[in-house]
N, C-alpha and C positions, 0 to 999 in steps of 0.2 A: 642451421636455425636462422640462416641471417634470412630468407624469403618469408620465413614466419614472423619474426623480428617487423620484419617491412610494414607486413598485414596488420601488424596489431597498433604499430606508429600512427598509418594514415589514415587507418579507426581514431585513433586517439584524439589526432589535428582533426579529424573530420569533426568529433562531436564538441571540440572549443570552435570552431567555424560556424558552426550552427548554433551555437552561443553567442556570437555575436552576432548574426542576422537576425535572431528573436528579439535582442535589444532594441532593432530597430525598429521590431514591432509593436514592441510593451511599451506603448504611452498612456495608459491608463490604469488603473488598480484593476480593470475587469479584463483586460489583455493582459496584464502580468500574473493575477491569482488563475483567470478561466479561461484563458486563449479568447477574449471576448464573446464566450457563452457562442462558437458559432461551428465549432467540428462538425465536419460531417460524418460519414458510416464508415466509410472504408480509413480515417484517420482515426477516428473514436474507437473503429473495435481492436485497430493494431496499438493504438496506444494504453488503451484499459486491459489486454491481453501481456502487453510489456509490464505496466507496473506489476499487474498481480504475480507474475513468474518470476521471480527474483532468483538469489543464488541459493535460497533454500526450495527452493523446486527444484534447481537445475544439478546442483552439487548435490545437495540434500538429498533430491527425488532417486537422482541414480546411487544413493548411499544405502538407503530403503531398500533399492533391489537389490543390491548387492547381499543384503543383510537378510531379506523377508523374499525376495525374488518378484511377481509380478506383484503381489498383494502391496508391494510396499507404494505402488500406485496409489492409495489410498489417502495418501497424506494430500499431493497436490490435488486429486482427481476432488476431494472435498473442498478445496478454496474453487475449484471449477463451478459447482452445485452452488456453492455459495454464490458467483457472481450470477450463475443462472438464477436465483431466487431473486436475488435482486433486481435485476434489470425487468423478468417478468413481473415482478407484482411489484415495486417499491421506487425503478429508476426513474418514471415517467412523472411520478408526484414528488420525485426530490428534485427533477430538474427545475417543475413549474414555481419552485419556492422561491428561487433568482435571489438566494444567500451565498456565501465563502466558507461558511464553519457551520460543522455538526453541532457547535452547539448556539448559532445563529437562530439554527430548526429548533432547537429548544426553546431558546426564547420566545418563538414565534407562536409555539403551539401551548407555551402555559405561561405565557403572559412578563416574558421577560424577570423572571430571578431563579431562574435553572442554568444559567451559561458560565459564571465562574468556575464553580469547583468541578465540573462537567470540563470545560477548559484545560486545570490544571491534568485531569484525569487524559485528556484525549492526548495533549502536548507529551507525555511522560509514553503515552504509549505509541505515538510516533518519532519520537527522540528513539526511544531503543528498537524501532524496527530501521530506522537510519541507522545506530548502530553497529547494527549486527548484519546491514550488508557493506556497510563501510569493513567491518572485520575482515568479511570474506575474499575483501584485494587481499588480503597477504597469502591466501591459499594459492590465489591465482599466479601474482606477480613471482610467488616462489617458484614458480612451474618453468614460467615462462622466461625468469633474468636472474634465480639463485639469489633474492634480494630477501633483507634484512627484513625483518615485519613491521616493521615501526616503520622505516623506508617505504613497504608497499602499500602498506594505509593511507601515510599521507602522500602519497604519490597519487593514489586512483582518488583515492578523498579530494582533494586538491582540483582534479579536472570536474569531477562531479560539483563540485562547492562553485567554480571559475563558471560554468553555464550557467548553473540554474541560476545566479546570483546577477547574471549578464542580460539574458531574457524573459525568467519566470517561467511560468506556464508555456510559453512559445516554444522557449529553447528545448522545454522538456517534453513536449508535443512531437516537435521532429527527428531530435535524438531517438525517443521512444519509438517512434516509428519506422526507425533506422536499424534504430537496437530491436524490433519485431522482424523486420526482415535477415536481419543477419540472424539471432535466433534460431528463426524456421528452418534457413538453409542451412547453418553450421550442426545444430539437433537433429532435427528433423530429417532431413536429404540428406546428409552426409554422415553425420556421427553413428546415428541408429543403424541402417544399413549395414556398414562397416563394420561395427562392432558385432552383428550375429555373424555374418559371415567369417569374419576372424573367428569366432565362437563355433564352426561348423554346422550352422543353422540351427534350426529350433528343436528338431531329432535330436542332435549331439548334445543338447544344451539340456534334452529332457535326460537322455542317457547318463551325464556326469554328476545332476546333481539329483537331491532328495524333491519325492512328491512335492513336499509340501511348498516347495518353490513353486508351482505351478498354481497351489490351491489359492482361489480368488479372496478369499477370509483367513490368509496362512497368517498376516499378521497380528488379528486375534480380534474377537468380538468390542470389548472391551475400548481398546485404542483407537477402533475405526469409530467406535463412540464420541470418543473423545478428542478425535479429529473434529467431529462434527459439531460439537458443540464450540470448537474453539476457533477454526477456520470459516465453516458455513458461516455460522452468526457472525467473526468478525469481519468476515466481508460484507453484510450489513449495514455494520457502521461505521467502518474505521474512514477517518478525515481523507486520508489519504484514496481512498475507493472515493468515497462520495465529491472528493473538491474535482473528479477525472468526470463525475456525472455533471457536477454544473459545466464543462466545458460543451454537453451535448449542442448543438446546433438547434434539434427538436425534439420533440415526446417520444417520437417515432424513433428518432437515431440512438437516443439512450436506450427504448426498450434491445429494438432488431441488433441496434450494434453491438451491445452488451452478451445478447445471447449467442450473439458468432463467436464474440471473446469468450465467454464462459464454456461453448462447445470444445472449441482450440485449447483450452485449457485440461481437456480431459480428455483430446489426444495426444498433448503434450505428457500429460500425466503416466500413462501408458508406455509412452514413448523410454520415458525417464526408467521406469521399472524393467523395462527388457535391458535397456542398453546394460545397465546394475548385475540382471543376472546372466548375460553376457561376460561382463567383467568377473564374475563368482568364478565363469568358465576357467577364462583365463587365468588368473591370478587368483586361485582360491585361499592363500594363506596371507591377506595385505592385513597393515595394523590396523589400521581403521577404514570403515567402509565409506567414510568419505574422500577417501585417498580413490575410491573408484573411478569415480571422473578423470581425476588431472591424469592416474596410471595408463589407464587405456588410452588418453587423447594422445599422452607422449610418447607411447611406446608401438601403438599398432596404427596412427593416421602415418600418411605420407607429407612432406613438407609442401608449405603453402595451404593445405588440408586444415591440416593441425593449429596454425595460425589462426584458422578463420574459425576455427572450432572453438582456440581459447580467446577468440575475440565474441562470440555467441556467448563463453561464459563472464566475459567481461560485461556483454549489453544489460544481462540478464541479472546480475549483480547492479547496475549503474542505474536502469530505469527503476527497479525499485529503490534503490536508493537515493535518486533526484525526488522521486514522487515523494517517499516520507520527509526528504528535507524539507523542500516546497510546504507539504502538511503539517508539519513541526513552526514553522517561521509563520505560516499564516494563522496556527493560532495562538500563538505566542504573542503575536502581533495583537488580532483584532479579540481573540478572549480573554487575555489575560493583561497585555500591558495598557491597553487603549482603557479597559475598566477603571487599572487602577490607577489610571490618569484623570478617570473622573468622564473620558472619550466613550458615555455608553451607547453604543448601537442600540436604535431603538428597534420596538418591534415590527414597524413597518418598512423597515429599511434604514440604509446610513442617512445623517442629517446632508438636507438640501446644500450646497456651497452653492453663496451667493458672492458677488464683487462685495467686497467689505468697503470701508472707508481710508484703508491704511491701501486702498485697491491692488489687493490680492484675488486675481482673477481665477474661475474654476479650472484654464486649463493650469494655471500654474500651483493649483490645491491637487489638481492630478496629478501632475511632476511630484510635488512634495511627499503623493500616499504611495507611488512607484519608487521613489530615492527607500523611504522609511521601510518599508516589506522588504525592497533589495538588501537593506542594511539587516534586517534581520535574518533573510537568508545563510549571510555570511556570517555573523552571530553565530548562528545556532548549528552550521557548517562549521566553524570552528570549535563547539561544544562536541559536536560528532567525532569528528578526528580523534578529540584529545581521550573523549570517553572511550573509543574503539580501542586506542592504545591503551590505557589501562587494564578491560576486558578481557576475556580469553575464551569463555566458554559461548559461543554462539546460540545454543539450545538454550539454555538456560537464559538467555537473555530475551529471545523471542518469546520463550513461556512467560515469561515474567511480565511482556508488553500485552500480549494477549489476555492473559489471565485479568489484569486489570481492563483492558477494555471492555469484553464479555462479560465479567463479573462485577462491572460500575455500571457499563452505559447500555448493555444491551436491554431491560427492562425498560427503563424510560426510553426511551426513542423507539424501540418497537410497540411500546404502550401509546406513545401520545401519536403513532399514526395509524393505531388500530380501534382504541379505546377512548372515546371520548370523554369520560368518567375520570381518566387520571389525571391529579393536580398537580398542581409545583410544588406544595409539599410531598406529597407521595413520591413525587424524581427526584429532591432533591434526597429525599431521605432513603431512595433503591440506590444511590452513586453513592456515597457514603456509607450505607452499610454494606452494600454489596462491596465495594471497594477493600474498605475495613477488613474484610472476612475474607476476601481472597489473602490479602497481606498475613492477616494470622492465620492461616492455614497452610502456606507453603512454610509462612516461618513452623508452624509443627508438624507437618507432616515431609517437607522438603519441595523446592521450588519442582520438578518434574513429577508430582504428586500428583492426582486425578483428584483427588479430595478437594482444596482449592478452588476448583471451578467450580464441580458439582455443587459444592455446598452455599460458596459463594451465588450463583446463580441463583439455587433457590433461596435464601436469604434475602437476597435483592428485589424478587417476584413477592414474596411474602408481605415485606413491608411496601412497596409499591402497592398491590393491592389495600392494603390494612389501612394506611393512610390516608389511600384518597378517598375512599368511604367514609373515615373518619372526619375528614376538615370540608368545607366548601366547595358546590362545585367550581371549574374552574369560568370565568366572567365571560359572562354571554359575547358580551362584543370582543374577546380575545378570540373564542371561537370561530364567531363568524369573519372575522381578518381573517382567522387560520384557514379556514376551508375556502376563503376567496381566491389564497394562494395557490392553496394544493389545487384550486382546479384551471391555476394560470389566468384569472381575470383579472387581476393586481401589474401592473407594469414594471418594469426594470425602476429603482429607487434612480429619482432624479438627474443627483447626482453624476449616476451612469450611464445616462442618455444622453440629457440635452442641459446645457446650464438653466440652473433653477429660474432667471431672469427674464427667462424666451417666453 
């Protein structure tokens, strides 16, 4: 093991190295939350193809086949469609907003009193998607060093926390792009291959096990439902998707680039499900089918192989895990603590900094907004950690962060950039009762329950509509601000240009 060992180290020192070269980058709040709004294609689509693939695609995805055989594709091949819906019809008008937080957009499009409890809602559901890839060190680290769980948590937690805290947006830009390349080749070109042929190809793989492993719907009408509703839509809006859109560079790179990563996504998807029923081959009696992955990586690669393999499941864990942290601290920061500081971001952007009289000059108001999001990185890095270790069930924790997102936020924000009819009270009262209804309906029917969302959902669409028919429309001149944005003829807010002063 010690060649594997090696491979997985100078992974490791590689992405705190790339932590501190970002640092050198991020001197402004729009270099440290958006990489300075300037990605281009081929970084944009390997980085938004990194975060969405986390270690519940990768571990997850091949647990699915394992279980469901190629159908169990369905789980990722859905956040796949998801980011393709996105980027075609929705990325090019969320770049041109030149905001930080999904519920910036809110503000923006009904007039600034949708962003709190919107806030609370998005942070809660970015905290447990950080969570719950923070869990997944200890699957991996067991594999790889026999290590304690609470040891492997804060071990991989710790180096994820040490980057993104170091460069922001930058450091998690490169890593990601890093952690996309090693992905591709450790999945992709090595693992997959290898495992059918271990398996005896796809003949022997049909001979050993039952039809239904092969049938493209084996895992049931129903689920692949329910996929849909939870993954498609929440790649929609989750902060952590949308803060990788403001990064694009242009309209064009979000739409093209987004749809390379959402295509890569659903042959990753695919990928995930053979390798699964591959492993069914091999090892058809394991405890759990998530034990798929780590079984066949340790047991059938060869050394140096196998290294790079559980360094792919390490990338694949780590980017979505910087991304949700990064997502969690930016809006923790600017939705919820900056409020209720009395710090509101107005609708047209953050306020001008100007040289004051106490001469605190804008660059050194930009140190101050890059120290402040740093500090909450690591904040809310340390809230991650601690909540991982307590935690155990990984599924149950994702449902729980989904289910509230989907079920609060997907009605207003896919309302107010479809519907121009919908008011601030109508979203404020689709995130609270949709929210509300998700929470008491896993509490009665149980958190892995289909019920919850379904219901939630519609709840949330019901009173959404009912409302804003009901009250006012929402004020002409909010509008017309809003559609100046969506069509990019509004500039970068002062602040993040040029000093207000010039």
């Amino acid at each position: 093991m010690a060649v594997d060992y090696t491979v997985i180290v100078v992974y490791l020192v590689g992405m705190l190295a790339m932590g501190w070269w970002g640092m050198r980058r991020a001197k402004s709040k729009s270099e440290f939350l958006v990489a300075g709004r300037r990605l281009g294609p081929t970084m944009y689509s390997g980085t938004m193809a990194a975060i969405v693939l986390g270690g519940a695609s990768t571990i997850g995805g091949v647990g699915l086949g394992y279980q469901y055989g190629l159908s169990g594709a369905w789980m990722v091949f859905t956040i796949g469609l998801g980011l393709l819906a996105l980027s075609v019809f929705f990325s090019a008008r969320i770049a041109r907003l030149k905001v930080y937080t999904v519920s910036e957009m809110l503000d923006l499009r009904y007039g600034g009193r949708a962003g709190v409890i919107s806030g609370v809602v998005m942070w809660a559901y970015t905290l447990m998607l950080a969570v719950t890839s923070t869990i997944a060190y200890a699957t991996i680290f067991d594999v790889l060093f026999d290590m304690n769980r609470t040891v492997a948590i804060i071990l991989g937690g710790s180096i994820v926390v040490a980057y993104s805290t170091l460069g922001g947006m930058w450091s998690i830009t490169l890593t990601d792009m890093v952690q996309f390349v090693v992905k591709t080749i450790g999945v992709l070109l090595l693992l997959l291959p290898i495992a059918v042929v271990k398996a005896g190809g796809f003949s022997e793989m049909k001979a050993q096990l039952p039809t239904e492993y092969f049938d493209p719907l084996g895992i049931g009408g129903e689920t692949i439902f329910t996929y849909v509703l939870i993954y498609t839509f929440g790649m929609l809006i989750g902060q952590d998707i949308w803060q990788r859109v403001f990064t694009a560079g242009s309209d064009r790179t979000a739409k093209w680039g987004g749809t390379v990563a959402g295509t890569y996504c659903l042959v990753y998807a695919l990928a995930g499900a053979v390798i699964g029923t591959a492993a069914k081959v091999l090892y058809p009696k394991l405890g759990s089918p998530d034990d798929a992955f780590a079984t066949i990586v340790k047991d059938e690669l060869p050394m140096g192989v196998r290294g790079l393999v559980l360094a792919a499941a390490l990338a694949a864990v780590m980017s979505t895990s910087s991304g949700a942290l990064i997502a969690c601290a930016t809006v923790a920061n600017n939705d919820i603590w900056s409020r209720l500081r009395g710090a509101v971001t107005t609708a047209s952007g953050t306020t001008a900094s100007v040289t004051t009289a106490s001469g605190i000059t804008d660059s050194e108001e930009e140190r101050d907004e890059v120290r402040g999001n740093r500090a909450f990185i690591l904040i809310m890095g340390i809230a991650v950690i601690c909540t991982a270790i307590a935690l155990n069930n990984v599924i149950e924790a994702l449902t729980v962060a989904y289910n509230l997102l989907v079920g609060g936020l997907l009605v207003p924000i896919l309302g107010g950039l479809l519907w121009k009819r919908g008011t601030a009270q109508g979203a404020l009262a689709a995130v609270v009762v949709g929210g509300l209804a998700v929470i008491g309906l896993m509490a009665s029917y149980g958190i892995l329950a289909n019920e919850p969302i379904y219901y939630g959902l519609l709840s949330s669409l019901a009173v959404y509509v009912i409302v804003s028919l009901a009250t006012p429309a929402t004020d002409a001149a909010v509008l017309a601000a809003w559609r100046e944005r969506l069509a990019g003829r509004t500039s970068e807010p002062v602040s993040e240009s040029v000093p207000a002063h010039q």
